[in-house]
C-alpha positions, 0 to 999 in steps of 0.5 A, a space after each residue: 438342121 436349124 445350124 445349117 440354115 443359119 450357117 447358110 444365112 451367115 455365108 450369104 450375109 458374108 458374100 452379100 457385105 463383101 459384094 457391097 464392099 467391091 461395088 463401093 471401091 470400083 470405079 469407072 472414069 466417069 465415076 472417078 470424076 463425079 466424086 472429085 467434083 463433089 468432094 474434092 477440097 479445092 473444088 469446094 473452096 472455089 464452089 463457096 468463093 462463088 457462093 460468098 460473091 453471089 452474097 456479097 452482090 447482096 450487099 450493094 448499095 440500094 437506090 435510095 440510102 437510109 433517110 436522115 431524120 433530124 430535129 431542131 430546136 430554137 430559143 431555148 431557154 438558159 435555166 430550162 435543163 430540158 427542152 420543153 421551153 423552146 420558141 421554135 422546133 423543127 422536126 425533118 426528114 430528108 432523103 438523097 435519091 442518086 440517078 437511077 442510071 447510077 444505081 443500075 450501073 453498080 448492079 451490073 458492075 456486081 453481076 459481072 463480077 459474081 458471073 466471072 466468079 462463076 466461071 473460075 469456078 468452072 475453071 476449078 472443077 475442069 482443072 480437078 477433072 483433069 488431074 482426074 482423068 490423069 491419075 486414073 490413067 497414071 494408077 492403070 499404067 502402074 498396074 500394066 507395068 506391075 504385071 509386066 515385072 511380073 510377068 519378066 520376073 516369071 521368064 528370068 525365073 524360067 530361063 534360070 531354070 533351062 540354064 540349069 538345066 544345061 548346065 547339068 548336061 555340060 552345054 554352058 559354064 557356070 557364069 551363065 546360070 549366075 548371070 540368070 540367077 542376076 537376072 531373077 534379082 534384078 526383075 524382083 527389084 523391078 517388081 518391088 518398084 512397080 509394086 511401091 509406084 502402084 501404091 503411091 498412083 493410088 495413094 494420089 487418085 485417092 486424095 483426089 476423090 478425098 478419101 483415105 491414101 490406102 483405101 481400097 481402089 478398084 478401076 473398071 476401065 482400061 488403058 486403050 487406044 481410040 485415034 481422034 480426028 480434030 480440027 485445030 480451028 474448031 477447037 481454037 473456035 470452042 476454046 474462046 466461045 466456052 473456056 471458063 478462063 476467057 469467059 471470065 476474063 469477058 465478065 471483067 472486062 464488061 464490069 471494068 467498063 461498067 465501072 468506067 461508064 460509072 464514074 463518068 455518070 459520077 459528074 452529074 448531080 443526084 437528088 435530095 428532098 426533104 419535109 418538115 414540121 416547124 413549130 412555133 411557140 404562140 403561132 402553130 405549126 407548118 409544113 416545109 417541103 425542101 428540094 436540092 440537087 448535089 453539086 459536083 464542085 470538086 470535080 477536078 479531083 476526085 471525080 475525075 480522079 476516078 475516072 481516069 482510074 477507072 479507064 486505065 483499069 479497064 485498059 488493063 483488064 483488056 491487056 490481061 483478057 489478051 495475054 491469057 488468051 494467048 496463053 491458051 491459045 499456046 496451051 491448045 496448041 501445045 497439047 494438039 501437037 502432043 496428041 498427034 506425038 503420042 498417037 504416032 508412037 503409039 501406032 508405031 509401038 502396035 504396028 511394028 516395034 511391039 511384034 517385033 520385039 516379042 519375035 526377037 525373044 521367042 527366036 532367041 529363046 528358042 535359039 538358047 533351048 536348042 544351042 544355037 543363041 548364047 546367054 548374052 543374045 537372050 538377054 538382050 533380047 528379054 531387056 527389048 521386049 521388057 522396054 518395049 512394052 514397059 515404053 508402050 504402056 507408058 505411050 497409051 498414058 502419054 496419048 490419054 494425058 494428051 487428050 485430057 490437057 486438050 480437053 483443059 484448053 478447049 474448055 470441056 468436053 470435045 464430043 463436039 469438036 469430033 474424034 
């Protein structure tokens, strides 16, 4: 008794670890996702180049630079190694203090460069998603078309068979059974090549995630169709307002102004104040404040040096903010249209062309069991139906591919643009 209650403890311990084990490989879309956000190597170089200007903003110039402590000393005495004998000391501190509009414009020129750091960030995590989202599709494509070679691999096996079959009646010659029997090669080769495509559309989905090429890979959701309805104007509007490569590039173009601004305000003078203690030998001690402004004097050169550098980087950050925004205007556009591509094929396949096809072969079959089709019209008509649906599957992930590189140009997710 007590050997059976414990083989019952080891079997439920047993199903509990393999259950655990299945949950651990399965994974949703979203699941899919949230793990590459979080672990994916590229992802996390652009997470710390974030982090390394956020502490590089730390390391701006504060207001007021170090002091400057000095200490003179006045008729010293040849023979005297030290500096004991002396007829005046003057110990001092001074400190330069820069207009505080200066100060303030550094400041803003360093967020605006953590803040477009920021957004290429984003940008990593958005362009990771959608690899994401495209591998996903890409391992589900593979598995529907590993069961369609199956499932052609089990229809070239049955008409081998009903080929033989007549030819023991003497309703066929010879060549048709070799010819099936061709078939039955040719669908195993497909098997295999569908078998060795799913392996590698794993392989990648799972580099994605940072996990081993080969680990267990189980996906939850399926290859379907939902028709979308989107206004290329909404989404045009979206793309500027949010896409984390035109956010970033408004951050350098207000750091490149503020820059500019900066080297302008370099043409005025800053502060400098200083107090000391001056003693002299027999007389005593006193106090001198000192008070004294910078003179720009060589203004000609490296002021304004700067800031004609200054604005002619600002124009360049203008010119680059305007041909990247074509180039996502361009990029939405592109993928827009290719959406409504892929959505017309697709209807065109579930409408028609997939009934059709599997129409085709079922009265050819039928034509072959009952004499009235030859081998050849049967054929054909098994390669159709293969194509077709092989070219259907492929339709869906092209449609999915679509949605996802309108979802990298707009920015993110398009609930709010309607579907």
């Amino acid at each position: 008794m007590r050997a059976v209650v414990l083989l019952l403890l080891a079997q439920s311990f047993w199903h509990s670890a393999v259950s655990a084990q299945e949950a651990a490989d399965e994974f949703s879309i979203r699941r899919v996702v949230a793990t590459v956000l979080q672990a994916n190597p590229d992802v996390m170089a652009a997470e710390k180049a974030y982090y390394a200007a956020r502490a590089r903003r730390l390391t701006q110039r504060p207001l007021l630079a170090d002091p400057v402590f000095a200490v003179g000393y006045e008729g010293l005495a040849k023979p005297s190694p030290g500096f004991g004998r002396f007829e005046e000391r003057v110990l001092g501190v001074s400190q330069e203090i820069e207009l505080p509009i200066k100060w303030w414009m550094r400041n803003a020129i360093a967020d605006k460069e953590v803040q477009a750091e920021e957004m290429y960030f984003e940008l990593a995590k958005l362009q990771k998603a959608t690899d994401a989202r495209k591998a996903y599709g890409e391992v589900l494509a593979t598995e529907r078309e590993r069961e369609l070679a199956d499932g052609n691999l089990v229809l070239a096996q049955d008409f081998l068979q009903k080929a033989r079959v007549r030819l023991e009646a003497g309703d066929v010659p010879r060549i048709e059974v070799l010819r099936a029997g061709i078939e039955v090669a040719n669908a195993e080769r497909d098997t295999m090549r569908a078998s060795k495509n799913l392996l590698m559309a794993k392989a990648e989905l799972n580099l994605l995630m940072a996990r081993e090429a080969h680990a267990p890979l189980i996906l939850t959701d399926e290859l379907t169709f939902t028709p979308t309805n989107f206004d290329i104007g909404a989404l045009q509007t979206m793309m500027t307002e949010r896409h984390p490569q035109a956010r970033a590039l408004d951050y350098s173009v207000a750091g490149s102004r503020s820059a500019a601004r900066l080297s302008a305000l370099n043409f005025l003078p800053d502060l400098e104040v200083g107090i000391s203690r001056q003693t002299v030998r027999g007389v005593g001690g006193f106090w001198v404040a000192e008070f004294g402004f910078t003179i720009p004097l060589w203004f000609l050169f490296r002021q304004r040096g700067d800031l004609q550098e200054a604005r002619a980087n600002l124009d360049q950050a203008r010119a680059e903010r305007m041909s990247a925004l074509n180039g996502l205007i361009l990029s939405l556009e592109n993928a827009y249209h290719q959406l409504h591509v892929a959505e017309a094929q697709v209807r065109i396949y579930s409408d028609n062309l997939l009934e059709e096809a599997e129409e085709v072969y079922r009265i050819a079959s039928r034509g072959y069991e009952e004499g009235e089709t030859s081998y050849l019209e049967v054929l054909e008509a098994q390669r159709t139906l293969r194509t077709t649906r092989t070219e259907y599957v492929r339709t869906l992930l092209e449609h999915q591919s679509a949605l996802a590189d309108l979802e990298l140009a707009v920015g993110g997710d398009l609930a709010a643009a309607g579907r």
